[in-house]
Every structure is written in C-alpha cells, then in structure tokens.
C-alpha positions, -999 to 999 in steps of 0.1 A, spaced: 254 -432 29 286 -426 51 321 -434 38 325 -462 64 297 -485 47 308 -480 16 345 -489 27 327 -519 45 316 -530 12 339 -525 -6 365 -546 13 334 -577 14 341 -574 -24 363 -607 -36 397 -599 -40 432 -599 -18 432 -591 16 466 -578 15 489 -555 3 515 -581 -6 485 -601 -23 476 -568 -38 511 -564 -50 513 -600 -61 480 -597 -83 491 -569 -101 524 -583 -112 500 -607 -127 480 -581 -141 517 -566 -156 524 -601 -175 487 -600 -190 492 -567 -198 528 -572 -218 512 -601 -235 482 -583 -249 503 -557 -267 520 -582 -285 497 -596 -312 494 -633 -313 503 -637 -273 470 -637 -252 466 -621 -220 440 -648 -215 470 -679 -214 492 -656 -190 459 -657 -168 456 -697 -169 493 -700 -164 491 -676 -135 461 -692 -119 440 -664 -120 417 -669 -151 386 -682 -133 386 -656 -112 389 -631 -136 357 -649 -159 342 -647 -124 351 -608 -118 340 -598 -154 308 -615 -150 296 -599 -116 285 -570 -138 255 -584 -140 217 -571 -140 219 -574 -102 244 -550 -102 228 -523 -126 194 -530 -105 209 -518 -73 225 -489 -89 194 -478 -100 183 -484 -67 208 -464 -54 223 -491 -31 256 -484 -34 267 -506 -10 251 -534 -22 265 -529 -52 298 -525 -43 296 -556 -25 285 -578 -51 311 -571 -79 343 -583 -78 359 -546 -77 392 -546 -56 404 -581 -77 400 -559 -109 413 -528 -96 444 -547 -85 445 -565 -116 436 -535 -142 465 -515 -127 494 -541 -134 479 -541 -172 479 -510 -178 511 -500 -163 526 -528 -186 509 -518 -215 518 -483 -215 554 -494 -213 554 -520 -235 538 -495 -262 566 -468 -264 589 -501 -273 564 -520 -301 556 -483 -314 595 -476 -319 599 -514 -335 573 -506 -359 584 -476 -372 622 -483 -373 625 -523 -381 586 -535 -396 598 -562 -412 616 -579 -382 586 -570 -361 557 -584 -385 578 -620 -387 577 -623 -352 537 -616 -348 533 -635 -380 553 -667 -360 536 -657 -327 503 -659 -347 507 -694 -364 518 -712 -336 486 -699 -317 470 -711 -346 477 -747 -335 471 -739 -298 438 -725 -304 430 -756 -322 437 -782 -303 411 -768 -278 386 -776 -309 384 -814 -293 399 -833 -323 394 -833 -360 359 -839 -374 340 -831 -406 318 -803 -393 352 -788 -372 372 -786 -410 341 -769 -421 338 -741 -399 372 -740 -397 372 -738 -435 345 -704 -430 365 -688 -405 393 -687 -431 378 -677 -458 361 -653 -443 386 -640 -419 409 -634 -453 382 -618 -473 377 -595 -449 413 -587 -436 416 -578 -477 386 -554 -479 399 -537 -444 416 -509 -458 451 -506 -444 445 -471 -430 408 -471 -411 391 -441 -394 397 -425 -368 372 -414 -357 352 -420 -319 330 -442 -330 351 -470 -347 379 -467 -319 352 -474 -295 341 -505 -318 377 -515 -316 382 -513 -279 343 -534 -278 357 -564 -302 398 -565 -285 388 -570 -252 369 -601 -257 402 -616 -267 413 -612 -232 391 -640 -217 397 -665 -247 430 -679 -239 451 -681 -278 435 -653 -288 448 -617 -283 433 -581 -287 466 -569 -301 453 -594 -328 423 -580 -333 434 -546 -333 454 -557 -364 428 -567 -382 409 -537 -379 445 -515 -388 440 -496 -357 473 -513 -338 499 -487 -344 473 -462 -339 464 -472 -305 497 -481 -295 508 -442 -305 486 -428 -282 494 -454 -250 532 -442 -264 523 -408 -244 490 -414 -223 491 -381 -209 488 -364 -240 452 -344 -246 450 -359 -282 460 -397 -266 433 -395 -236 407 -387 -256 420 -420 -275 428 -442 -248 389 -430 -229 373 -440 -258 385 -466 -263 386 -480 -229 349 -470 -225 341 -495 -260 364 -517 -241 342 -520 -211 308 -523 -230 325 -548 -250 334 -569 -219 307 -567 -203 280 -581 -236 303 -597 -257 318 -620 -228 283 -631 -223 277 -643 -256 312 -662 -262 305 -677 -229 272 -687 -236 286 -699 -272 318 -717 -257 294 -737 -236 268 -742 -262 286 -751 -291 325 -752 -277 341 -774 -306 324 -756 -337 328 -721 -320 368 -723 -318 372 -741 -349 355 -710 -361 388 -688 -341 410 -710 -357 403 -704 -390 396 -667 -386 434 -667 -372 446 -689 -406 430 -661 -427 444 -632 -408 477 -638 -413 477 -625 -448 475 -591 -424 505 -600 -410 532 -613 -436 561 -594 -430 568 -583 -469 546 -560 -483 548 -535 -514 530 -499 -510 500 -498 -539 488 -461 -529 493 -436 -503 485 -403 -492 500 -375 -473 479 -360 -446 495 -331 -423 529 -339 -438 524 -379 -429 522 -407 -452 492 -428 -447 492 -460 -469 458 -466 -483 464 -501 -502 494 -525 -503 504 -559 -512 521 -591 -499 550 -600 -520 581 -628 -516 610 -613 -501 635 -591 -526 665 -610 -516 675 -642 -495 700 -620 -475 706 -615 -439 675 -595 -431 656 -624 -446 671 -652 -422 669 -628 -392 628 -625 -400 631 -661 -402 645 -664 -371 621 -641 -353 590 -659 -367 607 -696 -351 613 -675 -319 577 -669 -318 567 -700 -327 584 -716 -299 578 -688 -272 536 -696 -279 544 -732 -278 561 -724 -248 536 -706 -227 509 -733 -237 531 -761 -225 534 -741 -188 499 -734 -190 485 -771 -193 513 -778 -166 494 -753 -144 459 -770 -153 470 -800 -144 487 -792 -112 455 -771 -102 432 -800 -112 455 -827 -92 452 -804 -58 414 -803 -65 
C-alpha cells in the first residue's frame, strides 16, 4: 500500500481541515490538559465548555471492533479512515504539551508549600462535589443510598491505600487505565484519581523531566494503561451512564465525599522510611491545624478560590450547553 492512500485516508479521518483549526484544537487540547493536572478540575468540563466534548466521546469510541477487524485484515487504509485520528492527534498534542508544563510547577508546589497546595485541591474537590451531583437528577431515596456507598467506601479505601504505593510497571499501568476515564466524565478528574491511588507526585515527577530514561519508561507505561483504559473502561461508563445515569453518578459523588480525607491539607507523619537517602512516608494522619495563624487563613483562602473557580467553570459550561442547544 503506497503512501498516497494512506495519506488519502488519513485526511477522510474526522478532524480539522486546517492548520489554523489544527492550531485552534490544540489550544483546546492545552486547557484540558492544564485542568487534568490539577486534581479536582476535569479535563472533561474544559471539553463541554470548549464545545468539543461530543466529538471527543465520538473520537475515543471509533476504536472499535471494526477498527481492530481491519487491522487484522491488514486494511490499513480502511482503518485509518474510520477512526477519528487527526482530531486526537491535534487534540493529544495540546494536552500533553500542557501537562508537561504544568507538572514542573504542581511538582515544585508540592514539595516547597503542601499545605497551601492540598487546601486548594481539597476546595477544588468539594465544590466538584456539588457539580458532580447535581448531574444526579435530584434527590431521591435510592440516589442518598448509593451516594451513602460511594462514601463509605471511597473513605475506607482511601484509608487502607497506603500513602506510598508501588512502583512498579504493573500498578503505574493500572493507574494510567483507571485516570483516564476521568477525562470523559465531566467533574471528575484523573489528577483525582491519581490521588487516591498516591501515585500523583510520582507521576507528576517524571512529566517534571519527560526526557529522562527513568521518566519515559514511566510516562510509556503509563500512557499505554492509559490507552487500554480508554478504550474498555469508556465503554462500560458509557454503557452505565445511559443505563443507570442517576444511581451511577450518585455513586461518583460520594466516592469524591470520601476521598477528601486524601486530601485535607494537615496531616501528621505516623512512620516513614528512607530509601536511597529519600524519605518515603508509609502512614500518616489528618489532624486540626496547629495554630489559627496566617498560614491557616491563606489555606483557607486557597480552598474558597477553588471553590469558586469549579463553580466558575460549571456556570460557563452550562452557558455553553445552552447556547449549543438553542442553535440546534
């Protein structure tokens, strides 16, 4: 098969038809990409706020068993045409360049000023709290109930994660499969998730220098968990968004309640170990905070400001909805 058929087919593929659109999609892709670092700021609002998030539901899904069945077949261009590749190429590009630069800055933060930086995911968090919910259609008995589970169970488990998990291939790979659903459930981010599973800072260190041997064995890993995860896991939330919508995000709302025990900004070191000359804390506590000084109004202060910057976002997102919805 000649180049020219496969550039045919490749330029049939949905997706802009010009650089500027190119350029346009991956600023986009940039925003999506800044929000997804930050836990408790979805990538998946930026994209409903942009205008771009049913195309990008429609891109992920056109890796479908049509797809794999022509690759087997060897009809490349077939399969080229069928998948939405130049849209995600486009749109991949902006995220990553984002998130790479975004991660040097978070990574810094979290080293130098935690406490500042946990009260503003632990605001950023509980205000998507109430924006995740409200998508629950209303309060009911069987809503508060698996609300209720989602809690209890999302704060059981955030207490048996240890604080330090492995790192080892597999489990980075089981990461990158369980974040990067968060990016097509708008409230929800994979920063989040990569919280819960205490592997945050870790992958943030190695996006800090990307081209680092040690980091690209990380960041390939990961991003090959990433697009397994994307490509089964989006099929099941879909299928359970449309089967059982209401129970199945009052079930994210309360796994988001109980994971903000993860994320209180004052905690108190129960045991660590050095490894390699670096501390590694293997259990720690959430406590009040020692004094109600300065530093305690400024983490105050941070948590509102990402209260109101989620609040924000899902006010100009509905605003976008609706706009769409009155030009249909």
């Amino acid at each position: 098969m000649n180049k020219q058929t496969l550039s045919k087919a490749f330029m049939a593929s949905p997706g802009p038809r010009s650089f500027p659109e190119a350029g346009l999609l991956a600023l986009k892709g940039m925003f999506m990409g800044a929000a997804d670092i930050i836990p408790g700021v979805s990538g998946g609002t930026v994209a409903f706020i942009t205008g771009i998030y049913d195309d990008l539901v429609d891109a992920i899904r056109s890796f479908d068993f049509s797809f794999i069945r022509r690759l087997l077949k060897f009809d490349l261009s077939g399969a080229l045409a069928g998948v939405h590749l130049r849209f995600l190429i486009c749109l991949v590009s902006g995220i990553f360049l984002a998130v790479v630069g975004m991660a040097r800055i978070i990574h810094h933060l979290l080293a130098n000023h935690p406490v500042q930086v946990w009260s503003l995911f632990f605001g950023l968090i509980a205000a998507s709290v109430i924006v995740v919910g409200r998508r629950a259609g209303g309060f009911t008995l069987v809503n508060a109930v698996c609300c209720a589970f989602g809690a209890a169970f999302s704060y059981t488990l955030v207490g048996m994660i240890p604080v330090t998990t492995p790192e080892t291939s597999w489990f980075v790979f089981l990461c990158g499969m369980i974040a990067i659903c968060a990016m097509i459930l708008p409230g929800i981010s994979g920063a989040f998730i990569l919280l819960m599973l205490g592997k945050y800072a870790y992958v943030t260190g190695a996006l800090r220098n990307p081209f680092d041997p040690g980091s690209m064995t990380v960041i390939g890993v990961f991003a090959a968990g990433a697009a397994c995860g994307i490509v089964v896991f989006s099929r099941i939330l879909h299928y359970l968004l449309h089967r059982w919508h209401a129970a199945t995000v009052s079930v994210l709302t309360g796994f988001m309640i109980g994971a903000l025990r993860k994320v209180w900004p004052w905690k108190e070191v129960l045991e660590s170990t050095q490894i390699r000359g670096k501390i590694h804390v293997l259990r720690e506590a959430n406590i009040l905070p020692p004094a109600l000084d300065g530093a305690f109004w400024l983490a105050v202060l941070l948590a509102c400001a990402g209260v109101i910057a989620v609040l924000l976002l899902e006010r100009c997102s509905g605003e976008c909805v609706s706009i769409k919805s009155d030009r249909q």
